[in-house]
C-alpha positions as a printed Julia matrix, in Angstrom:
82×3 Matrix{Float64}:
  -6.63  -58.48  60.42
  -4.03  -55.76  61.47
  -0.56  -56.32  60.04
   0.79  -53.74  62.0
  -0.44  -50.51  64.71
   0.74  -46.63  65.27
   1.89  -45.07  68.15
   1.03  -41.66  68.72
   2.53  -38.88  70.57
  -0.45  -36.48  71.03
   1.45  -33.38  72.62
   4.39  -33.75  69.61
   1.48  -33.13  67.3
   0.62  -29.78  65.56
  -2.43  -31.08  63.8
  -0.75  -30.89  60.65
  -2.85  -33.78  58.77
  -0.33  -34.9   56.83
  -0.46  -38.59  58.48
  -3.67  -38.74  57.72
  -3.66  -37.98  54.41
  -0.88  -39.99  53.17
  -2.14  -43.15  55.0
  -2.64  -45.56  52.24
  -5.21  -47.98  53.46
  -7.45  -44.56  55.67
  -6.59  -45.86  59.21
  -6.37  -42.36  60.49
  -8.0   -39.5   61.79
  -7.81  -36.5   63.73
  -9.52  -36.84  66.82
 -12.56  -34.2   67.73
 -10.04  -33.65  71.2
  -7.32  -31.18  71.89
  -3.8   -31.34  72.88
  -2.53  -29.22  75.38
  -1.46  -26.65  72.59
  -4.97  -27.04  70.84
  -4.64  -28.98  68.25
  -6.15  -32.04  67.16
  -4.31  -35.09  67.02
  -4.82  -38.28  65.06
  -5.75  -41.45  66.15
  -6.83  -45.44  64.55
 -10.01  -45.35  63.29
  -9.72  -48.14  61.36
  -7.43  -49.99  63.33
  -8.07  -53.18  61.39
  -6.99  -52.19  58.47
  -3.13  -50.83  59.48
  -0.29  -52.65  57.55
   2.26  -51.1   59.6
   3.83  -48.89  57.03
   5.22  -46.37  58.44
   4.0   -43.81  55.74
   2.43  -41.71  58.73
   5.87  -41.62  60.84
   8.12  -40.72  57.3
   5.67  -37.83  56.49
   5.17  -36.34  59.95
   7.42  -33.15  60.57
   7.13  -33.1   64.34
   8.14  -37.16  65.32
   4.86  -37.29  66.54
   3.58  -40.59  64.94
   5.1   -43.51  63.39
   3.78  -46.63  62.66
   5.04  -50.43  63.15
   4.65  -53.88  61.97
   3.32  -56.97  64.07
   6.02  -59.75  64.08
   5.16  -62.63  61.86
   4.46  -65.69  63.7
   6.55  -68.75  62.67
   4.89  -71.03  60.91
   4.17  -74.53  62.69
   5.58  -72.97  65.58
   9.39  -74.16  64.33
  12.1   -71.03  64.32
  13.49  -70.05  61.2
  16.88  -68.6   60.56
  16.92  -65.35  59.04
């Protein structure tokens, strides 16, 4: 199950790879498309498998992609302080 999912900003993207090749668990990869300035943007391919690291968002140079973390659910359905 997904711990986390990435958010993508295809027409930020330069095609640069980087995301997808510092992904540690190989959710991503660039997409057979175009953006408007021709290059080929990532996307989840293994969606399942994203821990919400961020990796992707630290390494990109154009802000194009970062990456997030579901919230944990509570457990017994009683709030916790934090």
């Amino acid at each position: 199950m997904a711990k986390g999912s990435v958010a993508v900003t295809t027409e930020r993207c330069k095609g640069c790879g980087f995301c997808v090749e510092f992904c540690p668990t190989k959710v991503l990869a660039l997409s057979s498309a175009f953006n408007a300035k021709g290059y080929h943007a990532p996307f989840m391919e293994h969606p399942d498998k994203c821990s919400g690291c961020n990796l992707c968002g630290m390494y990109c140079p154009d802000f194009a992609i970062y990456g997030y973390r579901f919230p944990k659910a509570s457990e017994g359905g009683k709030e916790t302080e934090a």
